[in-house]
Each structure stands twice: as structure tokens, then as C-alpha cells.
N, C-alpha and C positions, 0 to 999 in steps of 0.2 A: 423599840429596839433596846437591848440590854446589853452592855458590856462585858466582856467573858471575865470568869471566874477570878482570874489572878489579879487585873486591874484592877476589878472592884475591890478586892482585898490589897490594893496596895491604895485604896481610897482615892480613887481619880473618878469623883462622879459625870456623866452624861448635863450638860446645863444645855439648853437649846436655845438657840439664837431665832429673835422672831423678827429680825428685821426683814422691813420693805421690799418689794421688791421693783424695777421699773417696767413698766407695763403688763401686763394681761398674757398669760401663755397656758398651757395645758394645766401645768403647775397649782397654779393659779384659782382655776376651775373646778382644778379637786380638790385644793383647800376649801372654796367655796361651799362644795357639795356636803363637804364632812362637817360643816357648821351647822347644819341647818337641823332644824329639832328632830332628833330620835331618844330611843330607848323605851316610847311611853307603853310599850306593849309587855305585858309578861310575857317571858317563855320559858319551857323545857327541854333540858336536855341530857342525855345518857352523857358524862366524860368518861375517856379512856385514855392512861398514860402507861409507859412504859419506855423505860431507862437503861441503856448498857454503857460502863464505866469501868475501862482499864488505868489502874496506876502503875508506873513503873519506877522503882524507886532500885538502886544499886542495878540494874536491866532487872531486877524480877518484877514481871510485872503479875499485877492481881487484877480479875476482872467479877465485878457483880455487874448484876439485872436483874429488875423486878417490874412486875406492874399492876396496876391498881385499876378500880371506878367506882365512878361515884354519881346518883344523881345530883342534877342540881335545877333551881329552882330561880330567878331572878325576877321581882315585881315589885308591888307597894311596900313589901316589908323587907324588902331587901334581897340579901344572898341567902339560899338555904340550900344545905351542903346534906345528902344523906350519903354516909358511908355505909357498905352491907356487914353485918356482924362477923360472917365469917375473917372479911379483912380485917376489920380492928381488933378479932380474936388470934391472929394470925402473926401482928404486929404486937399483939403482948408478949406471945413463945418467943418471939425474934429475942426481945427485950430481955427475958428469963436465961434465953442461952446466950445470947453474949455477957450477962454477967456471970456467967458459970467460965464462957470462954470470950477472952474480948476480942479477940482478932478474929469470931465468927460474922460470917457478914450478916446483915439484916436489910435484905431488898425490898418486904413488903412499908418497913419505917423508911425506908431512903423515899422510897417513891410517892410516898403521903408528903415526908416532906418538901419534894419537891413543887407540890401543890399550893400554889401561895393563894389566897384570898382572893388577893387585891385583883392578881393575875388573872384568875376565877373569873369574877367580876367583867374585867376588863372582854375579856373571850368574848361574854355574852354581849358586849357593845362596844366595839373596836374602835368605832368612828374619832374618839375624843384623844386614847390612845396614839393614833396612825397622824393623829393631826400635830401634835407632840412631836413626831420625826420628824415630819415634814417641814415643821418651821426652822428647820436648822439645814433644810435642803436646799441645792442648786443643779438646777435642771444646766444635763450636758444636751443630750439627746431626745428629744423623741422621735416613733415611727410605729406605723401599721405593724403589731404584731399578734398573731391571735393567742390567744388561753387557753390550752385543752379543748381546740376546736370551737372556740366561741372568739368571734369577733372581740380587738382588742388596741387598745393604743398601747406601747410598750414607752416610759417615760424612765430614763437614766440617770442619777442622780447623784452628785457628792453629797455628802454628811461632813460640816464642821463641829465636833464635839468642843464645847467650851471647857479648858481643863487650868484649874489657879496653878498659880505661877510657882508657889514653893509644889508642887505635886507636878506638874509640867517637866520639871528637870532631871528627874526620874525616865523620860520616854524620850529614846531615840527618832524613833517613827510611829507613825499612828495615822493611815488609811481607812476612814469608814466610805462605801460604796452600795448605793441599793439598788433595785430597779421598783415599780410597780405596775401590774396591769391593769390598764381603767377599762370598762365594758361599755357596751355603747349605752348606759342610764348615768354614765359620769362618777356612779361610783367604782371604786377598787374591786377589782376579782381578788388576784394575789401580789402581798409585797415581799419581796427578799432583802437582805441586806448582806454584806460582808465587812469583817474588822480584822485588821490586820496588826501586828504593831513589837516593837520591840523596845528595851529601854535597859539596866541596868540600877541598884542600888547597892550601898555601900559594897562596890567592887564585885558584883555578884548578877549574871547578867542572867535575865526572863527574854521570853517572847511567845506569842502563840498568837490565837487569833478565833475568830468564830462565824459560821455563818447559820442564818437564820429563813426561814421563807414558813409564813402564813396565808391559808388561803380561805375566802370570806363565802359568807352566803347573806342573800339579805331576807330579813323576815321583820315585815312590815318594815318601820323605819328603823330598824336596829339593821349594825353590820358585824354581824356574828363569827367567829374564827370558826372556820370548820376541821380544819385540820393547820397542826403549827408542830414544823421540826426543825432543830436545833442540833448543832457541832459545835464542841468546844473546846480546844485545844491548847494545853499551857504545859511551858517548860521551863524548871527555875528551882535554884534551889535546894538542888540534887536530885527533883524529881518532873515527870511527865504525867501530865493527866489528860486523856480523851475520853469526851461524853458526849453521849448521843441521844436527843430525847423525840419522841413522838407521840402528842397529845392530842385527840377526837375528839369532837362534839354531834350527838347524831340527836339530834332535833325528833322532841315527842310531840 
């Protein structure tokens, strides 16, 4: 889970709490699950992103989109990234006319950059990832809920972000909330989460919020993101930003 845009630029990182818990519950189970050896398998697969971003700054607001793909590759030798020529031919023009005009947008470079590595990476074996949320989770609820017609335990969840004390005083409020759907093989189908939150600095008040939901497939022991969209919403500063992003994975 990631913290929306303006927090992390006012440097309040995510630390996860991995304490104890007292007894055995669903919770539990799927930490369990998500420990246990994967990733040892290569695989392939097609990515597809694509990004819409309105700013409104004095109310004019400006809005781009763009979107991109890439093969990718995950095995012994690591991450391998192919970008097709046309794109990265595409993302030079961008580059040549915003310095001819700067205030031209360039949605084929926004949308590469929104492509992190690490993120990459992560996609292709989620398990290590989800387990990282998790330890900072407190199960409210569980119940029988199915997943796009597939049998399902529905598990509800607080999130305590750990946030230091001189950056803490900056935040009024700060709600994280997830759910996730476990299948009846104990692992995850889909997890969601929500961040809410609002705060003020030097007399100058933010707030916004985000929610996120990833939905997994498994191939061999890996738990692969098959599809992950994201909302992100911040106000501060004199200006409002909402983005919206939606990235695929279609297995070769």
C-alpha cells in the first residue's frame, strides 16, 4: 500500500508495525500462507498502464492521459523490462516539444514514469509485498463473501501507519482501512485499502486521500497482480490534484 502523493511529499513515510498477535484467527492464516516459498518460477508477462490527471490550480483546471506497455520478463537474472520503439520514439518528440513549449503536456514520459522497477518487480510476486501491509493490520471483521463469483472469506481490516513525532504534528487525521478476499487455497484473490486524512502546515491547510484495490492470480508459487487501480486525491497549497491510474498484467 502507498501513501498518496502530497503526504509522501510532506515526508511522513508508511513504517509497519509487526507486533504479535494473541491467538490464531483468519488474519493469521494468511500471513502464514504468504510466507511460505514462492517466486522460484519465471514468468511472462504483456504490462499495460494508463493514467488520467486533472490539476486545478486558480479552478482552471488542466487534465492529461496517456498510456504505455511493456514486456516484462522476471527469473534468474532478474527484471527485464522491453519497451517497444515506437514508445520510447514517441516519448523523445514529447521531450523536443516541451522544450520548444514547456507548458506542452507529455503523457507518453508521465506514464513510463509512473512505471517504478521496484513496483514492476513486486507485481510479478506480490506475496512479500501484501505481507508488509499486513503486519501493521487489525482484523475488525470477518465473513463469507464471494469474489467475482468465486467463493471467498471477506477479512476487514485497520492499518496503523507509524509516523515520527516531529512529522506527526503536521496531521490532523489519518484513517487507513483495507479489506482483503482470501479463496478457499488460503491465498489472497483481491486486496483494497482506503487513506484518508487531513493535517495543516505552517498555517496552510492539505487534505485528500486514496484508495487502491489489486487483484492477484496465482502461477505456480508466485501471487501475481493481475490488474491494480488507484485514486488519488489532494488539496493544498492553492491547488487540487486527481489521478487515476490502471495497470494489467496478461500472462504469456
Amino acid at each position: 500500500m502507498r501513501l498518496p502523493t502530497l503526504l509522501l511529499a510532506l515526508a511522513l513515510p508508511l513504517t509497519l508495525s509487526l507486533a504479535p498477535t494473541l491467538g490464531a484467527n483468519s488474519l493469521d492464516d494468511l500471513r502464514a500462507a504468504l510466507q511460505k516459498p514462492h517466486g522460484g518460477e519465471a514468468v511472462k508477462a504483456t504490462l499495460e498502464h494508463s493514467f488520467w490527471r486533472q490539476t486545478t490550480e486558480d479552478k482552471k483546471p488542466i487534465v492529461s492521459q496517456g498510456k504505455v506497455s511493456a514486456q516484462l520478463e522476471e527469473g534468474p537474472r532478474g527484471l527485464l523490462v522491453t519497451w517497444a520503439r515506437p514508445t520510447l520514439q514517441q516519448a523523445v518528440r514529447e521531450l523536443a516539444a516541451q522544450e520548444r513549449e514547456p507548458e506542452r503536456a507529455a503523457p507518453t514520459r508521465t506514464a513510463l514514469r509512473n512505471l517504478d522497477p521496484l513496483e514492476a518487480t513486486e507485481a510479478l510476486d506480490y506475496a512479500e509485498a501484501l505481507l508488509r501491509d499486513l503486519g501493521q493490520a487489525q482484523l475488525l471483521e470477518e465473513r463469507p463473501e464471494a469474489w467475482q463469483g468465486r467463493p471467498a472469506k471477506l477479512l476487514v481490516l485497520k492499518l496503523t501507519p507509524k509516523i515520527p513525532e516531529n512529522q506527526r504534528k503536521y496531521l490532523k487525521e489519518l484513517k487507513v482501512d483495507a479489506k482483503v478476499w482470501v479463496g478457499a487455497d488460503g491465498l489472497p484473490l483481491a486486496f483494497s485499502s482506503t487513506v484518508a486524512y487531513k493535517g495543516s502546515r505552517m498555517f496552510i491547510s492539505f487534505e485528500g486521500g486514496s484508495s487502491q484495490e489489486r487483484q492477484f492470480t496465482r502461477v505456480g508459487s508466485r501471487l501475481v497482480v493481475s490488474r491494480a487501480t488507484s485514486e488519488d486525491r489532494n488539496a493544498g497549497f492553492g491547488t487540487s490534484t486527481l489521478t487515476k491510474k490502471v495497470t494489467t498484467l496478461s500472462l504469456l
